[in-house]
VOPAGU-2260 file (C-alpha; in pm, 1 decimal, decimal comma):
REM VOPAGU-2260
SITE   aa  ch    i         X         Y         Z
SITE  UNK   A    0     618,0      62,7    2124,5
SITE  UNK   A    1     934,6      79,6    1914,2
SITE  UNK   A    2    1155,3     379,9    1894,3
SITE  UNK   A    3    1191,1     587,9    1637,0
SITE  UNK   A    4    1567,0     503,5    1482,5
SITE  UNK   A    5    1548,4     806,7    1190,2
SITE  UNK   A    6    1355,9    1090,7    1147,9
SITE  UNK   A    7    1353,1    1322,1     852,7
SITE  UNK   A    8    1195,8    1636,0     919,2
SITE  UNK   A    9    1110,4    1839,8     664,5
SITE  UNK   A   10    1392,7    1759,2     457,2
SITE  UNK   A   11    1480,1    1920,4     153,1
SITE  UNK   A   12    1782,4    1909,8    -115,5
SITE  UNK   A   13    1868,2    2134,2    -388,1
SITE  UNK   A   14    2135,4    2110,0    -667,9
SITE  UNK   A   15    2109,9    2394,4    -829,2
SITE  UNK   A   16    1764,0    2432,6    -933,3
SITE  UNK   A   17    1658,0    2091,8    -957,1
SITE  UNK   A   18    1483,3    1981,7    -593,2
SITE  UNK   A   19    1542,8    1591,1    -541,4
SITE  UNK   A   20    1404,6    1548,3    -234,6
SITE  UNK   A   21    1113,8    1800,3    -166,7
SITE  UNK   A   22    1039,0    1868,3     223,6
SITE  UNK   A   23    1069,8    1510,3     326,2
SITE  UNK   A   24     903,0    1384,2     651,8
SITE  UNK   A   25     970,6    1030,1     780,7
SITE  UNK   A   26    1003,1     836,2    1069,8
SITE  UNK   A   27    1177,7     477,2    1034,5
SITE  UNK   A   28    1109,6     288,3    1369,9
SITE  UNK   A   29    1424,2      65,6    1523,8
SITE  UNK   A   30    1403,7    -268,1    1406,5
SITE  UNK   A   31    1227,5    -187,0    1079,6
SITE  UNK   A   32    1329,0    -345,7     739,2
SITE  UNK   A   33    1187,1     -43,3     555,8
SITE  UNK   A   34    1226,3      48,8     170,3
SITE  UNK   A   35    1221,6     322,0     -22,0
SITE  UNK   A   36    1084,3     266,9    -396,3
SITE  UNK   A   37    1045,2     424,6    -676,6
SITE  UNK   A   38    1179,7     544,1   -1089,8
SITE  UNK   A   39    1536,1     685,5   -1116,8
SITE  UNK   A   40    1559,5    1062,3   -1033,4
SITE  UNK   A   41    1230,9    1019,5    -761,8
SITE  UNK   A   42    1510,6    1097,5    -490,4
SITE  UNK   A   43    1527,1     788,8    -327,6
SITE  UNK   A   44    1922,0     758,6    -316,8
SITE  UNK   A   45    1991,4    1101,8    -268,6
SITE  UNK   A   46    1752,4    1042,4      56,2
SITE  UNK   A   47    1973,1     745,4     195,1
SITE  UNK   A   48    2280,0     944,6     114,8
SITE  UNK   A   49    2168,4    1239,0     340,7
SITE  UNK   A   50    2077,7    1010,0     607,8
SITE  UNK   A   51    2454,9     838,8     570,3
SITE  UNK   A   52    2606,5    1173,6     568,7
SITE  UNK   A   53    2742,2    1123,8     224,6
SITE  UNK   A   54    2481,4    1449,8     146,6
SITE  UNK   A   55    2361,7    1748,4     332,0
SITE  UNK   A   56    2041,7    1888,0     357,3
SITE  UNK   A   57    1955,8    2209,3     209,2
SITE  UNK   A   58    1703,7    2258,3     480,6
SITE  UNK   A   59    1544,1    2036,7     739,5
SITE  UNK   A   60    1713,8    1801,7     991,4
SITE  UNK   A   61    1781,2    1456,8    1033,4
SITE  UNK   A   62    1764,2    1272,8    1346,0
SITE  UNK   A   63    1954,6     917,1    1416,9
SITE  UNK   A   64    1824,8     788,7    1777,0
SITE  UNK   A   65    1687,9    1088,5    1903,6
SITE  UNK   A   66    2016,4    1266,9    1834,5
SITE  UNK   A   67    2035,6    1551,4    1560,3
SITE  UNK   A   68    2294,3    1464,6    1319,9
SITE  UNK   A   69    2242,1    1675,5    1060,8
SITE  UNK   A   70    2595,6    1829,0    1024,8
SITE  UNK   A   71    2811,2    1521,3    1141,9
SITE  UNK   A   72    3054,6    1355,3     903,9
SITE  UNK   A   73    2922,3    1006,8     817,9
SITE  UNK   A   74    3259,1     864,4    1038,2
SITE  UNK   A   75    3058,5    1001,2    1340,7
SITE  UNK   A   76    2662,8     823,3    1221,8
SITE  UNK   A   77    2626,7     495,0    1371,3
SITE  UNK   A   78    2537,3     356,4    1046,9
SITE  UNK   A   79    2692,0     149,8     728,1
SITE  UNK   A   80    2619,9     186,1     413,0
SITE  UNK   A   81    2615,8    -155,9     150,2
SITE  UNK   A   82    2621,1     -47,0    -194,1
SITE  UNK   A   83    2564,6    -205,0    -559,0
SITE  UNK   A   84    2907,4    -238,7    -605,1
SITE  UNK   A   85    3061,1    -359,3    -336,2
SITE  UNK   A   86    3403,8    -208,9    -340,7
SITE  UNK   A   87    3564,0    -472,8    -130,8
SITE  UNK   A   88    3936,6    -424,9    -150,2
SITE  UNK   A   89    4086,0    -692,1    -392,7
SITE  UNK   A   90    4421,3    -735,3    -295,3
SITE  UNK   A   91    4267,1    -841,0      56,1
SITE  UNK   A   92    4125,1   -1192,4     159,9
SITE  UNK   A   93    3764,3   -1222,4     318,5
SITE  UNK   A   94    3861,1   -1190,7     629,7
SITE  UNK   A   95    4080,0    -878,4     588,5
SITE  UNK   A   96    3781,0    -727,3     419,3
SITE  UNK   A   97    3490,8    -772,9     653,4
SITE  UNK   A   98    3775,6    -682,3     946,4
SITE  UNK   A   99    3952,9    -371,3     801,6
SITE  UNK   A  100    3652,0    -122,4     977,1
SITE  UNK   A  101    3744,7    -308,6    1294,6
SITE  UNK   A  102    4107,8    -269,0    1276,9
SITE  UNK   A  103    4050,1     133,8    1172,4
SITE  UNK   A  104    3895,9     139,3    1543,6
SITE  UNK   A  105    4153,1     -23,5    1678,7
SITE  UNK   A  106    3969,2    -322,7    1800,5
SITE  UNK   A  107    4147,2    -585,8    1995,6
SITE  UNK   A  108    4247,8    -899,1    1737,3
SITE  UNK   A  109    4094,9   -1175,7    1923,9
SITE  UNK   A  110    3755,3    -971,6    1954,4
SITE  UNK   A  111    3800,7    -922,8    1565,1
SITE  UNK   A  112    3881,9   -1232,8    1492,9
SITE  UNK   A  113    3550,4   -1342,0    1675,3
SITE  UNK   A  114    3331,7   -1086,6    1497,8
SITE  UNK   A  115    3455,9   -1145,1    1181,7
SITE  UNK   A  116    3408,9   -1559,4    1255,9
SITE  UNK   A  117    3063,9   -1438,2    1331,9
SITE  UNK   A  118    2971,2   -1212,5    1012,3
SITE  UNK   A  119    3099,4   -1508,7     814,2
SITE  UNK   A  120    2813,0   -1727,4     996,8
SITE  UNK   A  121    2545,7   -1491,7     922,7
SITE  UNK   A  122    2578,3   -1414,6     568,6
SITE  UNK   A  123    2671,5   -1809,1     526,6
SITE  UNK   A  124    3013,2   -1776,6     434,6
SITE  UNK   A  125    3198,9   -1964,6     683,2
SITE  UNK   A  126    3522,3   -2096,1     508,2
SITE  UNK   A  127    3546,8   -1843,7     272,9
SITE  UNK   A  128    3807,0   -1624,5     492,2
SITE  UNK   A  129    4111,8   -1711,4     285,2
SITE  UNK   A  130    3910,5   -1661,1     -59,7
SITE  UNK   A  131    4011,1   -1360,5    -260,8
SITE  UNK   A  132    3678,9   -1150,1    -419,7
SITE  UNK   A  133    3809,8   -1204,0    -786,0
SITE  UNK   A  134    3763,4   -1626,8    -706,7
SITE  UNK   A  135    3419,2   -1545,5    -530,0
SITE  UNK   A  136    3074,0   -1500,6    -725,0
SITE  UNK   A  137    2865,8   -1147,4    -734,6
SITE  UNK   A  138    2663,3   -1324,8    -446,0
SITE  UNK   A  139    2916,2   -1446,0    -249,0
SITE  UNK   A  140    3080,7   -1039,3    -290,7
SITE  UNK   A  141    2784,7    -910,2    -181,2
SITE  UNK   A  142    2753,9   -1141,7     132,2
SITE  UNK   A  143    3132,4    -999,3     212,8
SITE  UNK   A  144    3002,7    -629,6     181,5
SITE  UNK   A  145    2757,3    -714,5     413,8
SITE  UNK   A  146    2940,2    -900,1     663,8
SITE  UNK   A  147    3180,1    -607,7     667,1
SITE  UNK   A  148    2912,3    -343,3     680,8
SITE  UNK   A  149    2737,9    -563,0     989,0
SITE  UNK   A  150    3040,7    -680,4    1197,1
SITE  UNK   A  151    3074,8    -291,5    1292,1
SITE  UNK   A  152    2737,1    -310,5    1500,5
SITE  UNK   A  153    2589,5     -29,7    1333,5
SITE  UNK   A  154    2200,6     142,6    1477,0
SITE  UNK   A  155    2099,4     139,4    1104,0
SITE  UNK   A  156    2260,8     -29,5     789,8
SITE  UNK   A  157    2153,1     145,6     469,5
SITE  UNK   A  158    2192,5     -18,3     131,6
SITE  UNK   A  159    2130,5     120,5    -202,7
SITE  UNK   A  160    2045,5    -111,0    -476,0
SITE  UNK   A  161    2259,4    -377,2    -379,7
SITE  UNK   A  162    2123,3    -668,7    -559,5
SITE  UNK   A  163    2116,4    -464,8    -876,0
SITE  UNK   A  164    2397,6    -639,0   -1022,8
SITE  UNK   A  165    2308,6   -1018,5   -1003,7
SITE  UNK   A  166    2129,4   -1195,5   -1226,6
SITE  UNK   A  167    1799,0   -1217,2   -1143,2
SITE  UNK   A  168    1791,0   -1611,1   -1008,7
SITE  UNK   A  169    2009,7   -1522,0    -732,5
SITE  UNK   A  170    1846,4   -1175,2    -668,2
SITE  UNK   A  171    1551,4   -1374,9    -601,7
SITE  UNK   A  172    1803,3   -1593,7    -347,6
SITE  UNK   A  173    1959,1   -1317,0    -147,3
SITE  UNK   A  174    1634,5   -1163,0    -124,6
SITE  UNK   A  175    1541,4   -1407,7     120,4
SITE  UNK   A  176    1867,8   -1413,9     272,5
SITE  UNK   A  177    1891,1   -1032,5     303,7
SITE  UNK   A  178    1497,1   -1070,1     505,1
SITE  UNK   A  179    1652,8   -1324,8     729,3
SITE  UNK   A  180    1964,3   -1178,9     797,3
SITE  UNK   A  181    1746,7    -865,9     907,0
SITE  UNK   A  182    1573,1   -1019,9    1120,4
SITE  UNK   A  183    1813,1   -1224,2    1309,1
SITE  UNK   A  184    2044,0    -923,4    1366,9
SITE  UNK   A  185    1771,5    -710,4    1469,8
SITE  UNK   A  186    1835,1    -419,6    1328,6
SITE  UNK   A  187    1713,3    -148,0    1115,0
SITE  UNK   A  188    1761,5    -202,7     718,1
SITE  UNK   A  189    1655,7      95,4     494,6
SITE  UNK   A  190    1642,0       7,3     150,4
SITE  UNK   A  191    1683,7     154,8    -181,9
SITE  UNK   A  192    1567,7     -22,2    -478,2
SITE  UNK   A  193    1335,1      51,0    -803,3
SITE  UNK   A  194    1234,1    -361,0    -815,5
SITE  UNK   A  195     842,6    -351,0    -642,1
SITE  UNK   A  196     855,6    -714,8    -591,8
SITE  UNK   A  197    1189,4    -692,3    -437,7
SITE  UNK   A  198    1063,2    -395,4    -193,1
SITE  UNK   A  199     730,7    -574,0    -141,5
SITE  UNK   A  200     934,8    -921,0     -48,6
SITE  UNK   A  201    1180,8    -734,2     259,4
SITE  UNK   A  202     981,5    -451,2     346,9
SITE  UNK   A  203     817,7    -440,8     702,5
SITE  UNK   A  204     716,4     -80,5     512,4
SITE  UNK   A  205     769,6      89,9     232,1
SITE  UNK   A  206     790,3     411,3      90,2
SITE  UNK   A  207     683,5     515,0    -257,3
SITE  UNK   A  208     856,0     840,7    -356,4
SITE  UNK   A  209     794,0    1071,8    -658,0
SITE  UNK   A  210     924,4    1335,5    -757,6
SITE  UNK   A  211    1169,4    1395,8    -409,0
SITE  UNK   A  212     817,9    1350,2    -224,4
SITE  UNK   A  213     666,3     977,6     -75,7
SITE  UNK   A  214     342,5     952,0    -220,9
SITE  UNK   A  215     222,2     677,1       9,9
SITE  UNK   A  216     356,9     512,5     288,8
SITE  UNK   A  217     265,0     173,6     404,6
SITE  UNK   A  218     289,5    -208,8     474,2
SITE  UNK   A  219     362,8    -372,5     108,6
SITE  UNK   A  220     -34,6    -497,6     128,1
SITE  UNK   A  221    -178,9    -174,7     243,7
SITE  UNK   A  222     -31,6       5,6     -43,2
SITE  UNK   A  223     -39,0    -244,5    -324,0
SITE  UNK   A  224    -414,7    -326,2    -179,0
SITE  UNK   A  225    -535,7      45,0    -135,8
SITE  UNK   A  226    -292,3     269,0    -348,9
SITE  UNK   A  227    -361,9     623,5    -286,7
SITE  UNK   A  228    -273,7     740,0    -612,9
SITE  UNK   A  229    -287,6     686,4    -966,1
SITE  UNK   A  230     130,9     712,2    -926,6
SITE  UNK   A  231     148,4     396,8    -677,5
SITE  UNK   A  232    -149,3     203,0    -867,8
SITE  UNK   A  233      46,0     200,1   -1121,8
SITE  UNK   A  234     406,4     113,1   -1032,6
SITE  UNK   A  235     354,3     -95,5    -741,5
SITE  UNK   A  236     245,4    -377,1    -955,9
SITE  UNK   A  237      -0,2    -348,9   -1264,6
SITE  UNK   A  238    -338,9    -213,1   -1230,5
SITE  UNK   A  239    -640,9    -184,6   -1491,5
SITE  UNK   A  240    -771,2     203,0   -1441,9
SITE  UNK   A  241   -1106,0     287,2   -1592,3
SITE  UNK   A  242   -1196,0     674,5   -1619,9
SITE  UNK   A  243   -1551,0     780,7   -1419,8
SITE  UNK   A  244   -1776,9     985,6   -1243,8
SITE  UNK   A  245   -1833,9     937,1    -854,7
SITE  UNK   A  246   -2160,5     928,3    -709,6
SITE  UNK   A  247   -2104,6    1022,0    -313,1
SITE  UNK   A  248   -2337,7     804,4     -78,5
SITE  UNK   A  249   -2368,8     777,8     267,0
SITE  UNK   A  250   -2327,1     383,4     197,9
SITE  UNK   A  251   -2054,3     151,5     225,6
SITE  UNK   A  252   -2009,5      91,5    -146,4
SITE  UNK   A  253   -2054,5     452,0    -306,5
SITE  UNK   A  254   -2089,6     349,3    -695,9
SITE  UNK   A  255   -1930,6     488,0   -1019,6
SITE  UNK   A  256   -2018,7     552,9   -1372,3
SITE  UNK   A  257   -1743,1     465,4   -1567,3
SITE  UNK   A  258   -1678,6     592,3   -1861,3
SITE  UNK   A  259   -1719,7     238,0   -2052,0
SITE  UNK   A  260   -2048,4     274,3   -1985,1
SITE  UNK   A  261   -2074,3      50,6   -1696,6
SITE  UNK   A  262   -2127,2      85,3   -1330,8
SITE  UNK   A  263   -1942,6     -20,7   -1028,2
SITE  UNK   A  264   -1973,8       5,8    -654,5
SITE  UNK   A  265   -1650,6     101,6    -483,6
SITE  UNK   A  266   -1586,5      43,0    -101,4
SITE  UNK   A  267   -1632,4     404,1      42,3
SITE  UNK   A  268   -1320,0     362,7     250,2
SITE  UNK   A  269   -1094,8     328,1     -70,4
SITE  UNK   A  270   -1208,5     629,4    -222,2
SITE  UNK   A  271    -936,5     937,7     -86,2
SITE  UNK   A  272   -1160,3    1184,2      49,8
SITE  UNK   A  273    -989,2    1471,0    -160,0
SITE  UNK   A  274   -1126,9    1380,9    -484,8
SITE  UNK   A  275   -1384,5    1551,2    -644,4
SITE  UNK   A  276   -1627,3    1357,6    -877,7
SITE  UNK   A  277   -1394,7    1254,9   -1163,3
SITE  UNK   A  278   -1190,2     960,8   -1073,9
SITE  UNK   A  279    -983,2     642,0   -1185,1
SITE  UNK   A  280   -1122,2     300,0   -1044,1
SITE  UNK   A  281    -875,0       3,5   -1032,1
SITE  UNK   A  282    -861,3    -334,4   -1010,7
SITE  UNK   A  283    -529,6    -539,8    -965,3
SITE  UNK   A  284    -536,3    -827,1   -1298,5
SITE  UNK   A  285    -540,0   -1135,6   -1040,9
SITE  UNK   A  286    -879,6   -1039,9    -860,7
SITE  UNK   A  287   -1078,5   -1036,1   -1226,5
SITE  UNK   A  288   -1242,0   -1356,2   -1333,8
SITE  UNK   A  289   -1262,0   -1344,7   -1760,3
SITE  UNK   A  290   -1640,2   -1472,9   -1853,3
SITE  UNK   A  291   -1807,8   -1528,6   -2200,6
SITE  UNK   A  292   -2031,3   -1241,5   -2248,2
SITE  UNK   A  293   -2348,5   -1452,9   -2304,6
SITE  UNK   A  294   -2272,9   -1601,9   -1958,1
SITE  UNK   A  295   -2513,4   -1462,0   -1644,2
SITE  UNK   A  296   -2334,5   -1194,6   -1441,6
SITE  UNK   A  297   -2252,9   -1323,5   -1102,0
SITE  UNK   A  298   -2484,6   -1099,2    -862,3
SITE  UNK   A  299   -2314,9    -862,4    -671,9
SITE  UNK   A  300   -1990,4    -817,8    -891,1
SITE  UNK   A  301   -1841,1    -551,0   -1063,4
SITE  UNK   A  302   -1859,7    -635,7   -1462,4
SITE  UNK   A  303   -1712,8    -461,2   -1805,3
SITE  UNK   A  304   -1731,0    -595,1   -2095,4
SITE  UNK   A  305   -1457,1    -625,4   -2395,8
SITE  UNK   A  306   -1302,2    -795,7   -2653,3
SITE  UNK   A  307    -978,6   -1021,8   -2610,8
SITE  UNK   A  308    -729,2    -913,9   -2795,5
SITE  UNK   A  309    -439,0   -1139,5   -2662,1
SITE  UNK   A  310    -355,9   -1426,5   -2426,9
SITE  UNK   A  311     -56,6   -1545,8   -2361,6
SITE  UNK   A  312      66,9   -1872,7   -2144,6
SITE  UNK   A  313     301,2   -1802,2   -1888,9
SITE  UNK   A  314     285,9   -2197,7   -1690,7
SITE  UNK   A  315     151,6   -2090,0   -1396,2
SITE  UNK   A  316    -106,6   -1866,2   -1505,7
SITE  UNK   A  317    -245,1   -1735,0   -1845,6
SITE  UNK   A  318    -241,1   -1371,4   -1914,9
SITE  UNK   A  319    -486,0   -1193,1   -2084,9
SITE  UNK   A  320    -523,4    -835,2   -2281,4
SITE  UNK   A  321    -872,9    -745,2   -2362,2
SITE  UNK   A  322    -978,0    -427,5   -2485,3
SITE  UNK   A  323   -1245,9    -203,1   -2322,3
SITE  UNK   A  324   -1551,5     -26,7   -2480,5
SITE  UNK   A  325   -1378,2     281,6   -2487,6
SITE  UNK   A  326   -1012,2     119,7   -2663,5
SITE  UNK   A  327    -878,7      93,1   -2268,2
SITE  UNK   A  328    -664,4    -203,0   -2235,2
SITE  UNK   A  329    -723,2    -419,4   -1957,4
SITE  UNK   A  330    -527,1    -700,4   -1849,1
SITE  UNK   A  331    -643,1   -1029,2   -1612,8
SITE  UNK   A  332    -371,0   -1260,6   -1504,6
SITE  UNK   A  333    -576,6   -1608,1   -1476,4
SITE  UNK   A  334    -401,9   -1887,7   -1230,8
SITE  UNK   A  335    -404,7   -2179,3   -1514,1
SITE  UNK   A  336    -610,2   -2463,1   -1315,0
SITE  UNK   A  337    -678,9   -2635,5   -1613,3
SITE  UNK   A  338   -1046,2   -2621,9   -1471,5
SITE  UNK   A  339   -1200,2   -2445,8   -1774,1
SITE  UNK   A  340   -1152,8   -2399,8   -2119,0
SITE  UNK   A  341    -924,6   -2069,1   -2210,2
SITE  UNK   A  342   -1099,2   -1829,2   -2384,1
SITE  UNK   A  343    -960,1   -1732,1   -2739,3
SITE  UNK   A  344    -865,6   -1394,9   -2906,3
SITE  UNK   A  345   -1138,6   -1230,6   -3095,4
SITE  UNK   A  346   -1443,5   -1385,3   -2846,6
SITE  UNK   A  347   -1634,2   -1112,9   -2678,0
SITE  UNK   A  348   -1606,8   -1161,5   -2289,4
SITE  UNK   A  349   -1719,6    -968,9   -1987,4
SITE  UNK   A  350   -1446,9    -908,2   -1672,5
SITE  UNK   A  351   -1608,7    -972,5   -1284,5
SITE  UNK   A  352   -1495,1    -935,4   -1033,0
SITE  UNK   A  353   -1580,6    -858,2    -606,6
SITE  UNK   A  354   -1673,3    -507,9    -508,5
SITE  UNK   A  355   -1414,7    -528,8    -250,9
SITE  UNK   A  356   -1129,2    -546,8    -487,3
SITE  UNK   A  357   -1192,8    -227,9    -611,0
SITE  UNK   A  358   -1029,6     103,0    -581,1
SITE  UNK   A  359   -1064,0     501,4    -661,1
SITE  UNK   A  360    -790,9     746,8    -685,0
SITE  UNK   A  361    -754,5    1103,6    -796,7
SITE  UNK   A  362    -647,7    1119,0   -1145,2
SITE  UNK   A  363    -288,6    1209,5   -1224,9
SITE  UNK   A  364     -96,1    1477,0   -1470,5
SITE  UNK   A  365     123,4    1331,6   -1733,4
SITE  UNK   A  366     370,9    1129,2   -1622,0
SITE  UNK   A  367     703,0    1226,2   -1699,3
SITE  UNK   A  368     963,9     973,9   -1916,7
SITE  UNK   A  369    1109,5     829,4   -1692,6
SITE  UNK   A  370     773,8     650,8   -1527,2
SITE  UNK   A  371     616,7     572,5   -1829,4
């Protein structure tokens, strides 16, 4: 079973009276590409700073291979941090850049040299030594932060939002190349970002945090799949949440009476056991099928009813708003086959789809600005 390479227990931190991260407990297992997601001001970054040293703790400890290092300098954490932007040095090449940690420790120069060569092959940058930052692309800068960050060896690399400043073609790029650099090297990545699709593309895990708390914690599908609360449900990914009243079984499906009028059966193991009978059901916009409303039911499926208000063609896919019984706008994201004929705004059309797709969670207070 894989260590644990950082623990956070019970972590708190306090500026002034604000709390931005609120009696934290995590454990981050070695080899782990894990993320931490979420709006601005949820804490994430301050978290990754206290765990770099950059930040201390108002209470609580922090724990870096077994070892507490709550009150060591960040010089004395075996870990690098890789941030948005960059700050190579630019009156030094590439390979003064990735090498000037190395030379602080007073490595030998042929063992530099031969890290450095070897940085340079991972991120993909071999024959770029000589090449100043200003001639290189955001990318190719951000390849040369991490190079530098990794040819140290560190137990954990941490790196906050550092794709945030390319354009989003090549975040999609070093996405991919971040994942594979992870996993060749070996070692653990924690990762701050507020993208989902970015966290859900890395992440071994993830972490979604709200207000200085993480409201779930999970593989990418557990969470997007089974969201806990009405918090995740709604920013990892879209979700369609329809107000109702639980009817507890003994049953694998218990079922609901929404407030559309309708009812739906809800697997029993996706309803949190802490609500009472007023929940939110979901459904993620890819798992409906959109039906004419004079069409039969399929047995067995969950069904509401609406009227289309808007569809719009994306290429792969058409994308649909339709508009409850109760003004609740819904939205169905249909992969465009070509099989069938689109339906049209203003046609009255029922939504289906499999009992197994569906989801409860405990309603949540007003979200604040900043998530809406």
């Amino acid at each position: 079973m894989p260590e644990v390479d950082v623990r956070l227990d019970r972590v708190t931190k306090d500026f002034g009276e604000t709390v931005a991260v609120d009696d934290l407990s995590l454990d981050i297992t070695e080899g782990e590409f894990f993320s931490m997601l979420g709006p601005s001001g949820c804490g994430k970054t301050t978290t990754l700073r206290m765990i770099g040293g950059f930040e201390d703790p108002t209470r609580g400890t922090i724990y870096l291979g077994g070892r507490d290092v709550t009150d060591l300098p960040p010089y004395k954490r075996n870990v690098n941090t890789v941030f948005q932007s960059y700050a190579l040095f630019p009156h030094l090449d590439v390979h003064e850049n990735v090498a000037f940690g190395l030379r602080r420790k007073k490595v030998d120069g042929a063992a530099i040299d031969r890290r450095v060569k070897g940085a340079l092959e991972l991120v993909d940058l071999v024959g770029f030594d000589k090449r100043r930052p200003a001639k290189m692309s955001g990318g190719q800068q951000q390849r040369v932060a991490l190079a530098r960050a990794l040819v140290n060896h560190p137990k954990v690399l941490l790196l906050d939002e550092p794709l945030g400043a390319l354009d989003l073609k090549l975040r999609k790029q070093m996405q991919l190349e971040l994942k594979r650099i992870q996993e060749e090297v070996g070692i653990t990545f924690i990762y701050v970002t507020h993208d989902q699709e970015e966290a859900m593309t890395m992440s071994n895990r993830l972490a979604v945090m709200r207000h200085g708390k993480a409201e779930q914690i999970g593989a990418p599908e557990d969470v997007y799949e089974s969201p806990a609360t009405e918090f995740v449900a709604n920013f990892l990914g879209a979700s369609n949440l329809l107000a109702g009243k639980l009817e507890r079984g003994a049953d694998e499906l218990v079922r609901v009476r929404l407030a559309v009028g309708s009812d739906v059966l809800v697997p029993a193991d996706r309803v949190p056991n802490e609500v009472d009978s007023i929940v939110k059901v979901g459904v993620r916009p890819e798992k409906i099928t959109i039906q004419p409303e004079d069409e039969a039911q399929p047995a067995g499926h969950n069904a509401v009813p609406g009227l289309l208000r808007m569809s719009t063609y994306i290429g792969v896919s058409h994308q649909y708003k339709v508009e409850a019984p109760d003004g609740t706008d819904l939205r169905v994201y249909v992969q465009n086959l070509g099989a069938a004929r689109a339906p049209q705004p203003g046609e009255r059309v029922r939504l289906v789809w499999r009992p197994e797709h569906t989801f409860a969670v405990k309603p949540s207070e007003t979200p604040t600005e900043e998530e809406e």
